[in-house]
C-alpha atoms as an extended CHARMM CRD file, in Angstrom:
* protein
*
        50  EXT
         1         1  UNK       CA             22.1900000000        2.3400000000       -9.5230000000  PROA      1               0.0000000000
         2         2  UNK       CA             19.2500000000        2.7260000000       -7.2420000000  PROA      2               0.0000000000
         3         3  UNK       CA             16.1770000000        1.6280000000       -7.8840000000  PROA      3               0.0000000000
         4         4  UNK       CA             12.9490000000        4.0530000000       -7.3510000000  PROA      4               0.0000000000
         5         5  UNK       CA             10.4990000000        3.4750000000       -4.3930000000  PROA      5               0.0000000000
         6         6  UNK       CA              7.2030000000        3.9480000000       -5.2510000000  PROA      6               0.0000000000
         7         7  UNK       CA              4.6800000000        5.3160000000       -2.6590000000  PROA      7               0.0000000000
         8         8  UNK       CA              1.2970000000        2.8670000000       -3.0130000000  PROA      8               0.0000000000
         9         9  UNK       CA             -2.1360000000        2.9830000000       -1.3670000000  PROA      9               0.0000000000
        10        10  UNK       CA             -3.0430000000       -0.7960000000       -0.5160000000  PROA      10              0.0000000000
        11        11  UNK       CA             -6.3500000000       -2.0490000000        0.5870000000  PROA      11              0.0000000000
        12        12  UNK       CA             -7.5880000000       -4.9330000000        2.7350000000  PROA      12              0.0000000000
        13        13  UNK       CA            -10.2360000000       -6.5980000000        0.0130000000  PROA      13              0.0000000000
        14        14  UNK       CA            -12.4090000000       -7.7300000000        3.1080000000  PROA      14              0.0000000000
        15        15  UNK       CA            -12.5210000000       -4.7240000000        5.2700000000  PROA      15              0.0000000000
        16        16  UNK       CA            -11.1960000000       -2.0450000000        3.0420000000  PROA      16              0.0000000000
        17        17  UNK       CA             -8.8880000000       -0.9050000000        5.8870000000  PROA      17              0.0000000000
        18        18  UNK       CA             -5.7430000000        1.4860000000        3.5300000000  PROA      18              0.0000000000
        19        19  UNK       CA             -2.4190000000        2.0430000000        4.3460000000  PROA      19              0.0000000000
        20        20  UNK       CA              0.5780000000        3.4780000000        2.1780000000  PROA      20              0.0000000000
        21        21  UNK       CA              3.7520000000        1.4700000000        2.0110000000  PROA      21              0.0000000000
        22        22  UNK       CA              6.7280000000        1.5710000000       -0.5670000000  PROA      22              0.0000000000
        23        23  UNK       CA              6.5490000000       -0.8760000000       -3.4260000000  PROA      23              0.0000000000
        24        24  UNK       CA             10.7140000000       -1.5390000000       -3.4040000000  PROA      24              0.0000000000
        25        25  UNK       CA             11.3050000000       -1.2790000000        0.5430000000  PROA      25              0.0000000000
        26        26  UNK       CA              7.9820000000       -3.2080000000        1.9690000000  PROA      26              0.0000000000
        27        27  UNK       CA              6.5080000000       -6.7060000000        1.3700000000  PROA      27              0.0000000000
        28        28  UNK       CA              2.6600000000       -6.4770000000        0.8660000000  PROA      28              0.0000000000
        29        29  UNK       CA              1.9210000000       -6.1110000000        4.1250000000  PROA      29              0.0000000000
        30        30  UNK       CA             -1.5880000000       -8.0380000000        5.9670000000  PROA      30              0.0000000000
        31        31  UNK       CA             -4.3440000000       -6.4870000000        7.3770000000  PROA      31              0.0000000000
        32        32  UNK       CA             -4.0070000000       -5.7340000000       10.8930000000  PROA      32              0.0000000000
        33        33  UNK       CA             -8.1910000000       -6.0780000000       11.7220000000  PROA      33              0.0000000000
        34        34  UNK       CA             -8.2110000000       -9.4600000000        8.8500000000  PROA      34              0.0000000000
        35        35  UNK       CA             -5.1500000000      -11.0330000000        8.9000000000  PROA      35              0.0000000000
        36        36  UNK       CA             -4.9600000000      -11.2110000000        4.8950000000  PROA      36              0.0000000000
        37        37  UNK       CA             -2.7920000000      -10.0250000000        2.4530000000  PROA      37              0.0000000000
        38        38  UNK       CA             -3.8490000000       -6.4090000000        0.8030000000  PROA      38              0.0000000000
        39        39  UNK       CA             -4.2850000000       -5.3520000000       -2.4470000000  PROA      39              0.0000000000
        40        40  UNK       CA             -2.7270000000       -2.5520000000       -4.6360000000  PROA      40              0.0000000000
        41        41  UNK       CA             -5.3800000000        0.4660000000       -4.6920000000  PROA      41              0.0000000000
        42        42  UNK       CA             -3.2920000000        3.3890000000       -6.0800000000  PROA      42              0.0000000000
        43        43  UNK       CA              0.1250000000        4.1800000000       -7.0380000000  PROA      43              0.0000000000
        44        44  UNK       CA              0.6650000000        7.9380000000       -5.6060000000  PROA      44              0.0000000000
        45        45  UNK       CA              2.0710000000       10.1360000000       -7.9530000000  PROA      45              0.0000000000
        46        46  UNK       CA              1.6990000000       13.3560000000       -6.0260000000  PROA      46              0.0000000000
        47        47  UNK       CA              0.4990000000       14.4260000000       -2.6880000000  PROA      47              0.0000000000
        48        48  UNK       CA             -2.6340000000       13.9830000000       -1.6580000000  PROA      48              0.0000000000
        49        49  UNK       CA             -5.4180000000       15.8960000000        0.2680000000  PROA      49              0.0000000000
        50        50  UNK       CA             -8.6440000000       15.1990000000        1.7120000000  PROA      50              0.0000000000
């Protein structure tokens, strides 16, 4: 059985620099600019525009 990735929006807490990763294929990753780990922001559900 496979397990479902999950598209998330992280966020550096000190910079607020975002990027999207997949909760069961990526580690948390750090923040290029910071060096720290980022936080969860949003799980995407659907697509987004801006």
């Amino acid at each position: 059985m496979e397990q479902e990735t999950l598209p998330i929006e992280v966020i550096c807490p000190k910079c607020k620099h975002t990027e999207i990763i997949y909760l069961q294929k990526e580690d948390m990753p750090k923040c290029p600019k910071c060096n720290i780990r980022m936080r969860i922001r949003e799980v995407l559900r659907e697509g987004k525009s801006y």
